[in-house]
C-alpha positions as CSV (number, residue, x, y, z in Angstrom):
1,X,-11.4,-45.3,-63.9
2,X,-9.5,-42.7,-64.7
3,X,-12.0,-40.2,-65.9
4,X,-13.4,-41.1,-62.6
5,X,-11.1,-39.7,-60.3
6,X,-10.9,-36.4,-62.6
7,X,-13.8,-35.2,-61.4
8,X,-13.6,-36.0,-57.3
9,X,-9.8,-34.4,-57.5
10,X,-11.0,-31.1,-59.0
11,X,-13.2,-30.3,-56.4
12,X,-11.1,-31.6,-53.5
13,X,-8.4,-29.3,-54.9
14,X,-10.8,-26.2,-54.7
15,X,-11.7,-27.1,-51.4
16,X,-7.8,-27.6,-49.9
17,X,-6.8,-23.4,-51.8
18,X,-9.8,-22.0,-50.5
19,X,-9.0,-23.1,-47.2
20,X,-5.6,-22.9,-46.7
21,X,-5.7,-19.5,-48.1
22,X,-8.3,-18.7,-45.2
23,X,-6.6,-19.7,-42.7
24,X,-3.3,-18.2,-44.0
25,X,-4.7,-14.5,-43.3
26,X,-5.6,-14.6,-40.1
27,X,-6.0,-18.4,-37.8
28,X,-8.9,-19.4,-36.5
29,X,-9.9,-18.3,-32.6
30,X,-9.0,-21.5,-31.4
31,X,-5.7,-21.5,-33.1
32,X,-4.5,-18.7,-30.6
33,X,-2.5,-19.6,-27.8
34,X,-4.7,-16.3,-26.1
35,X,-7.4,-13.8,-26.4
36,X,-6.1,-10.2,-25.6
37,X,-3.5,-8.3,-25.4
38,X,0.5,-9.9,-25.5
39,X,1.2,-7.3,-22.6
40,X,-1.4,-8.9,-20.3
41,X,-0.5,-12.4,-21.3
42,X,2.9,-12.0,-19.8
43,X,1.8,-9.5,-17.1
44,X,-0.3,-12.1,-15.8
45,X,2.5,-14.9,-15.7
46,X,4.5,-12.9,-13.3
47,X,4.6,-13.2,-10.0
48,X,2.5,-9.8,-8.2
49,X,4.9,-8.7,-5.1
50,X,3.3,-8.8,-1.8
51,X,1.7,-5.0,-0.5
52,X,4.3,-3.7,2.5
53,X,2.4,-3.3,5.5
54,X,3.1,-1.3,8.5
55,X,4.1,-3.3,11.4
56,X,2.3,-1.1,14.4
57,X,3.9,-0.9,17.8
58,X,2.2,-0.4,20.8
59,X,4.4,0.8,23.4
60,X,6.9,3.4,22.8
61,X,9.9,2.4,25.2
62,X,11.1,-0.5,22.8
63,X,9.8,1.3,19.4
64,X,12.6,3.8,20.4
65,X,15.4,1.4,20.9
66,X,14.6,-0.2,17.9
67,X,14.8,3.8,16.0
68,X,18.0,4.4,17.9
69,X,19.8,1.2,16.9
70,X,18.7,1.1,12.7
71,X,18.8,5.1,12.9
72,X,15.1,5.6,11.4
73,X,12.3,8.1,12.5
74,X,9.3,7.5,15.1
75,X,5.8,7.9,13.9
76,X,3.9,8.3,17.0
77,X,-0.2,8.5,15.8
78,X,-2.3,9.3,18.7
79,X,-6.1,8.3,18.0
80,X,-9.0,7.4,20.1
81,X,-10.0,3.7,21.4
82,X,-11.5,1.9,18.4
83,X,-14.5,1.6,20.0
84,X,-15.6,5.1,20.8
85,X,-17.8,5.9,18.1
86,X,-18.3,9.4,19.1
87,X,-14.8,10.3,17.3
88,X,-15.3,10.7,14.2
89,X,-11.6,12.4,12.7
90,X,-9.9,9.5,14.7
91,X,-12.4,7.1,13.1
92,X,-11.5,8.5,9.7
93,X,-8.0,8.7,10.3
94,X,-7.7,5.4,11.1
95,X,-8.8,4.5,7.6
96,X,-6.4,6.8,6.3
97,X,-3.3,5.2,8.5
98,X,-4.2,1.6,7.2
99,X,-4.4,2.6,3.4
100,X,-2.3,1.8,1.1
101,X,-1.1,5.1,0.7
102,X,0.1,4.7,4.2
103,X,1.8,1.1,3.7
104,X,4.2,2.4,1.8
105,X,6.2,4.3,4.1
106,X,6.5,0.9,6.3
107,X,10.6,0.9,5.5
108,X,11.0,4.4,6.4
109,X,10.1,5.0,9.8
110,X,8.8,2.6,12.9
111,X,5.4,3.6,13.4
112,X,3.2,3.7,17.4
113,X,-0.4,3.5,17.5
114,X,-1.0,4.9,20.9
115,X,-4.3,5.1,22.3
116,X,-5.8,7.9,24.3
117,X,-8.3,6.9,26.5
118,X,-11.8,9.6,26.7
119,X,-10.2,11.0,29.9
120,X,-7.0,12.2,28.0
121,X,-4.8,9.2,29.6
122,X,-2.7,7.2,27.6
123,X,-1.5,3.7,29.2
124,X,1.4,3.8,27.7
125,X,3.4,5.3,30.3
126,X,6.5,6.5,27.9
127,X,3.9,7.9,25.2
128,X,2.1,9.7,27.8
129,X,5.5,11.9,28.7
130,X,6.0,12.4,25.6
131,X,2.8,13.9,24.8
132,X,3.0,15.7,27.9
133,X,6.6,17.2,26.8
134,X,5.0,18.3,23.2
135,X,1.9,19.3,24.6
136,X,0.3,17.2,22.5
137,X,-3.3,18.2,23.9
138,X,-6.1,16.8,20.9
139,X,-6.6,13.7,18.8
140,X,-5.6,12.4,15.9
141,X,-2.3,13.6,15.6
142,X,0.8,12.5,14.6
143,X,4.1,13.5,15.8
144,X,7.6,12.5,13.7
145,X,10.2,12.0,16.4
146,X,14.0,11.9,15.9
147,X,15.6,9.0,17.5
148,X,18.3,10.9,19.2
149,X,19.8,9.6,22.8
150,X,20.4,12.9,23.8
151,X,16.8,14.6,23.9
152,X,13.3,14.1,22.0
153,X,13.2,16.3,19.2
154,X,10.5,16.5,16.8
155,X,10.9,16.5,12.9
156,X,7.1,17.8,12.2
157,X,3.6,17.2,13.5
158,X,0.2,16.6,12.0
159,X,-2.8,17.7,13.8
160,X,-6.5,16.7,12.7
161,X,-8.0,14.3,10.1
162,X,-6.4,13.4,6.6
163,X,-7.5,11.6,3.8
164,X,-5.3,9.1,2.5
165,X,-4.3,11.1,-0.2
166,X,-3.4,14.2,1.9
167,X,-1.8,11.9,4.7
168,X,0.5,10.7,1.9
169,X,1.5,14.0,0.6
170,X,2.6,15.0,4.5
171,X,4.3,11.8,5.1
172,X,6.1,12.1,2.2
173,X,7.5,15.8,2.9
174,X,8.1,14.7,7.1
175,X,9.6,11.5,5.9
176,X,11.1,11.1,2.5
177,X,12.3,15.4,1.7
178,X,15.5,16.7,3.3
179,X,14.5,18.5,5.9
């Protein structure tokens, strides 16, 4: 019997070094806890924060109390009804204004869509003095208003369509730079 067993535990013994000395270099795909990169791995187990997103106003009178009491800017964006498709550059910007480019400044300013009707009237009676007192005469624009009791005094203006990209680099210069 025992010249028996010899020749079974030889083999078995080949078998068991070959392996283990396999899967010693490197384990076996399944083996890994994940395919990929360690970075990703954790990247994906943490929690993405929510986009900021500009909360748009639509009448001026109580978008200026708000500025007056937290002591932030006005962003007043005067564009055509959404649906006159003859506008093109207030078409466009409005992509611009709801890009993500844009969201960012949501914390830096309270933000007024106002709409201009094709006659030139705004129902917004506040926002229609206002643009009457800056002469504020062709669409899109957008005017950066300091909230100040005393008078209306504007920080900058930006007349005609943006791109996202060049709408950022404005916003950030009207809004974020030391004047």
């Amino acid at each position: 019997m025992h010249a028996f067993i010899r020749p079974l535990l030889l083999p078995g013994l080949l078998l068991f070094l070959f392996t283990a000395g396999a899967r010693s270099e490197e384990p076996a795909k399944s083996d890994r806890w994940f395919d990929g990169d360690l970075k990703a791995a954790f990247d994906s187990a943490v929690p993405k924060p929510e986009p900021t997103v500009i909360h748009w106003r639509t009448e001026l009178q109580p978008a200026y109390q708000e500025a007056l009491k937290i002591g932030k800017p006005i962003v007043m964006v005067y564009l055509c009804p959404v649906d006159r498709d003859s506008c093109v550059f207030c078409k466009r910007m409005r992509g611009s204004i709801y890009a993500p480019e844009t969201q960012k400044y949501s914390d830096d300013a309270i933000f007024v869509l106002v709409t201009v009707n094709v006659d030139g009237s705004i129902p917004d009676k506040a926002a229609a003095l206002v643009a009457e007192k800056l002469e504020i005469k062709s669409r899109p624009v957008i005017s950066i208003l300091e909230p100040d009791p005393a008078m209306l005094r504007e920080r900058g203006r930006i007349v005609g369509y943006y791109s996202a990209k060049e709408l950022d680099a404005n916003l950030n210069k009207l809004l974020r730079q030391p004047n």
